[in-house]
VOGU-3710 file (C-alpha; in Angstrom, 3 decimals, decimal comma):
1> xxxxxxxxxx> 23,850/0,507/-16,017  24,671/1,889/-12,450  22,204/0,876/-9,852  21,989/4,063/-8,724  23,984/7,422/-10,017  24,048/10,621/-8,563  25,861/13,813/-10,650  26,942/16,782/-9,350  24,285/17,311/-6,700  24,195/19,956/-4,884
11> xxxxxxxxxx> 21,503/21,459/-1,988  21,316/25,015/-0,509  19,581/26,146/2,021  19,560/29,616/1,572  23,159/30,771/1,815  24,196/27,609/2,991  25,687/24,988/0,996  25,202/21,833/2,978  25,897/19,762/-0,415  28,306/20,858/-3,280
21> xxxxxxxxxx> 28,521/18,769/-6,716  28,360/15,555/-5,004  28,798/12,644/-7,286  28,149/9,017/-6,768  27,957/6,004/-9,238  26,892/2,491/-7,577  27,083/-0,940/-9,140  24,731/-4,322/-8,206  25,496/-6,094/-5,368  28,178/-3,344/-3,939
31> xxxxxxxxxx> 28,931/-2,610/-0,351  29,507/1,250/0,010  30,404/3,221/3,160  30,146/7,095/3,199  31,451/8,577/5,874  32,738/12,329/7,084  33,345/14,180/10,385  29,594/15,519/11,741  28,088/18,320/9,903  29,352/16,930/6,357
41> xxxxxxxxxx> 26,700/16,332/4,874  25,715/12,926/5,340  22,320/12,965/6,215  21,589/15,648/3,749  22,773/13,536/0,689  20,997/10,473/2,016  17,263/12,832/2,144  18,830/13,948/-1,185  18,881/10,263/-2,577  15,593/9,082/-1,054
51> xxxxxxxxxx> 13,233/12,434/-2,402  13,035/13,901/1,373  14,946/16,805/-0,668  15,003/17,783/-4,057  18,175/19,101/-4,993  19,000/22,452/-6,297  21,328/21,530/-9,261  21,985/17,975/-10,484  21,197/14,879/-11,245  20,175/11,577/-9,404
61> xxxxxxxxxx> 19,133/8,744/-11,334  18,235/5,272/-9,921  18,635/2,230/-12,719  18,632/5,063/-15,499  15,472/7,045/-14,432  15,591/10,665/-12,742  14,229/10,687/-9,167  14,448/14,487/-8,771  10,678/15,912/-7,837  9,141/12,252/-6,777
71> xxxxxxxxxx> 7,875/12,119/-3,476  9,540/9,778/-0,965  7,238/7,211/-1,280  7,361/7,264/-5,738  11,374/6,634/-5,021  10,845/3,548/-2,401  8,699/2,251/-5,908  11,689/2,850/-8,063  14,002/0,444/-5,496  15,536/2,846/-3,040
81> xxxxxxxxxx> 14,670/2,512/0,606  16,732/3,626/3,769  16,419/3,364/7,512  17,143/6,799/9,990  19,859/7,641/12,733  17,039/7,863/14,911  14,927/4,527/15,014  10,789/5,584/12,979  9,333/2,751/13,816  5,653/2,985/14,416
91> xxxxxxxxxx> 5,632/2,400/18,203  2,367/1,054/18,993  1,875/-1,241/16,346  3,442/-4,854/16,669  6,926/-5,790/14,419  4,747/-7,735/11,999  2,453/-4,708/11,465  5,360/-2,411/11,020  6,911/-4,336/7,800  3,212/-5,130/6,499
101> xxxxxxxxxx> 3,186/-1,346/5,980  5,985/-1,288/3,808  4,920/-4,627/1,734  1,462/-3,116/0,998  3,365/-1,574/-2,382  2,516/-5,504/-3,441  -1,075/-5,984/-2,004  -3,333/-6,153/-5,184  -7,270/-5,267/-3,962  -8,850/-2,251/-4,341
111> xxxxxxxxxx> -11,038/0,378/-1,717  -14,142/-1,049/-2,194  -13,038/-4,763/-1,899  -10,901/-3,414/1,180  -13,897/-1,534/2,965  -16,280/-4,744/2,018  -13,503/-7,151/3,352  -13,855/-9,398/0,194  -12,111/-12,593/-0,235  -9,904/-11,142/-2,470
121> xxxxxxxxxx> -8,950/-8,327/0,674  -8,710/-11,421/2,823  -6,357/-13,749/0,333  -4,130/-10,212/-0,211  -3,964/-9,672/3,488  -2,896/-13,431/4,128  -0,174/-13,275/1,545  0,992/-10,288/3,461  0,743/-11,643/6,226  3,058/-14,649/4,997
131> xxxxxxxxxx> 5,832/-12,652/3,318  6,162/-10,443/5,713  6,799/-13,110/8,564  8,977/-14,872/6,691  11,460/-11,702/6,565  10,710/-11,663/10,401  12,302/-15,264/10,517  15,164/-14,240/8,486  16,157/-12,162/11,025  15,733/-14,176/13,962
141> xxxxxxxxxx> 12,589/-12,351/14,999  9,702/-14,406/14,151  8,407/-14,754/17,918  8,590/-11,204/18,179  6,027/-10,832/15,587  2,533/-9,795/17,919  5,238/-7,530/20,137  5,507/-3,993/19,703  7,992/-2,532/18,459  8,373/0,125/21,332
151> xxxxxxxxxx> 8,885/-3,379/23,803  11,433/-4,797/21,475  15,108/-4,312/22,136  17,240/-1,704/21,057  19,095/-4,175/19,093  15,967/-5,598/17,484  14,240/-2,382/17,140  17,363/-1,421/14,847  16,833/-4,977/12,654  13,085/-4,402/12,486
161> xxxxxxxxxx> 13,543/-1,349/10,618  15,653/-2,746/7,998  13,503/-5,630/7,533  10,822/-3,199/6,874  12,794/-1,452/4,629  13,529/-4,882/2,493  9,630/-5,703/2,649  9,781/-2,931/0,014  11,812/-4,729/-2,415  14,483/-2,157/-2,657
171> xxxxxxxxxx> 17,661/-2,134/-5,661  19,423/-0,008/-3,178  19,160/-0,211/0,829  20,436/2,823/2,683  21,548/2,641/6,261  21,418/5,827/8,003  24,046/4,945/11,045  22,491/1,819/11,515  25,173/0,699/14,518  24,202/4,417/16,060
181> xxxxxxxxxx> 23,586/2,978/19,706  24,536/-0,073/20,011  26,950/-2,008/22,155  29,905/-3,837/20,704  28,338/-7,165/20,371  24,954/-5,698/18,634  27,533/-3,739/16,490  29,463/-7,281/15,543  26,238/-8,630/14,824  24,880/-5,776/12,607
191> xxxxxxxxxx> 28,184/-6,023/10,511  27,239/-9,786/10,523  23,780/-9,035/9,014  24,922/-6,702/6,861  26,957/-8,498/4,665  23,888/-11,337/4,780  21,345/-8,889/3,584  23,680/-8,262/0,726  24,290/-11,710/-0,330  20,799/-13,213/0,620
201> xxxxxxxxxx> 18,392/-10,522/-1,239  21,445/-9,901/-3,818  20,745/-5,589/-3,419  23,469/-2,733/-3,269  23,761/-1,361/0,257  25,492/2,362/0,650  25,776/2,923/4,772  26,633/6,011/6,881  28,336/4,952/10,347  30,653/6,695/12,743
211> xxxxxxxxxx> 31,987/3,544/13,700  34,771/2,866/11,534  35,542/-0,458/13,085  32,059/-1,242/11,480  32,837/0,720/8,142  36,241/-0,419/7,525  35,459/-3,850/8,125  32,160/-4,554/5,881  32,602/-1,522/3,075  34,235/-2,775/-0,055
221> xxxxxxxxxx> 34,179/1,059/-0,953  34,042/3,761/1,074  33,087/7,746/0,104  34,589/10,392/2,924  32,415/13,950/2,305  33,384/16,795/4,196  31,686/20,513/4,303  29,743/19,128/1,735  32,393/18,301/-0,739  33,759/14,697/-1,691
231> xxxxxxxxxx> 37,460/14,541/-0,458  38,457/11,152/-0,881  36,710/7,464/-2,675  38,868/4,438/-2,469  39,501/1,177/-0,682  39,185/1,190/3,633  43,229/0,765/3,395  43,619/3,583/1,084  40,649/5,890/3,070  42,773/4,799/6,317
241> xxxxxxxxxx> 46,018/6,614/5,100  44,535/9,240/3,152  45,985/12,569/4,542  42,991/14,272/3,205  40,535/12,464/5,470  42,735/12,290/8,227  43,112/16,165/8,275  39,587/16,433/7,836  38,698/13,941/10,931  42,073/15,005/13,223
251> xx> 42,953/18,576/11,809  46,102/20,269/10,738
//
């Protein structure tokens, strides 16, 4: 069973087709790169994918079960989370704070014992506390744990939200541009943590990037959309000398 499976999805706004019978069928454990000149449609099928838009005709399924008309948050509890091309990182509060939000799917107390501050709020809290600075460490950013996140970085800004993102236990990670930014050797080590996010927490990643140095050098797969439509799926050396995509980047 795919991890995740989209068929023939398609979103309007009004007259305008941003999305046309997209289709996408991801495996465990797969690497996936979808790319397309700007104004393809990128975005759109990623807030398709993730419940920020239900579409207007098809299908999107993730381990077998229909997503279409859950909420955002319902389809982070199914296993698909995602970061943005523009960092949403809550500013104010400290890194460990910011993935403690996303790991509170797991914490198991309810109002009252949270309002009372019961042991049991305390020994959920601590666990929380635990797991989440572990993932912190995984990344190289456990003493950055009581900093926040608007003093971090760019480059650790951009990890913090994907560790957030895993603190939800995701089947599928989407990375909206994740290298969007950054300077060659953040970009070398983003492809580097990449490919260790795949292998450590064993999940299927599906990326959107500009930078095809990035893209054709971590992507087992890679999907090229343009105006909406899928043009080309294949290999990076077959997407490389597809005429189709290079038309659709270069023109005629």
């Amino acid at each position: 069973m795919p991890i995740l499976e989209a068929k023939d999805v398609t979103m309007r706004f009004g007259g305008l087709t941003a999305v046309d019978k997209f289709n996408l069928t991801l495996g465990s454990n797969e690497l996936v790169g979808l790319i397309g000149p700007n104004g393809a449609g990128k975005t759109t099928i990623f807030n398709t994918l993730t419940g920020v838009y239900v579409p207007t005709e098809g299908d999107i399924k993730i381990e077998g079960k229909s997503i279409v008309g859950k909420s955002p948050h319902e389809v982070v509890k199914m296993g698909a989370a995602r970061t943005f091309q523009n960092i949403r990182l809550f500013k104010d509060l400290t890194a460990i704070e910011n993935v403690e939000i996303a790991y509170h799917n797991f914490v198991n107390y309810n109002l009252a014992q949270g309002l009372f501050r019961t042991r049991k709020f305390w020994k959920e809290e601590q666990k929380a506390y635990e797991e989440c600075k572990k993932l912190l460490e995984i990344f190289d950013m456990g003493e950055y744990e009581q900093t926040k996140a608007k003093n971090l970085p760019y480059g650790q800004q951009r990890k913090l939200e994907i560790a957030r993102a895993l603190a939800s236990d995701p089947k599928v990670l989407m990375l909206d541009e994740p290298a969007a930014g950054m300077n060659p050797n953040e970009t070398e080590e983003l492809m580097e943590t990449i490919h260790f996010i795949r292998n450590k927490f064993n999940i299927t990643v599906l990326l959107i990037e500009h930078d095809m140095k990035l893209v054709m050098g971590i992507c087992e797969r890679i999907v090229v959309v343009d105006y909406g439509r899928t043009i080309a799926e294949g290999t990076p050396d077959e997407i490389k000398n597809n005429p189709d995509v290079i038309r659709a980047y270069l023109g005629d």
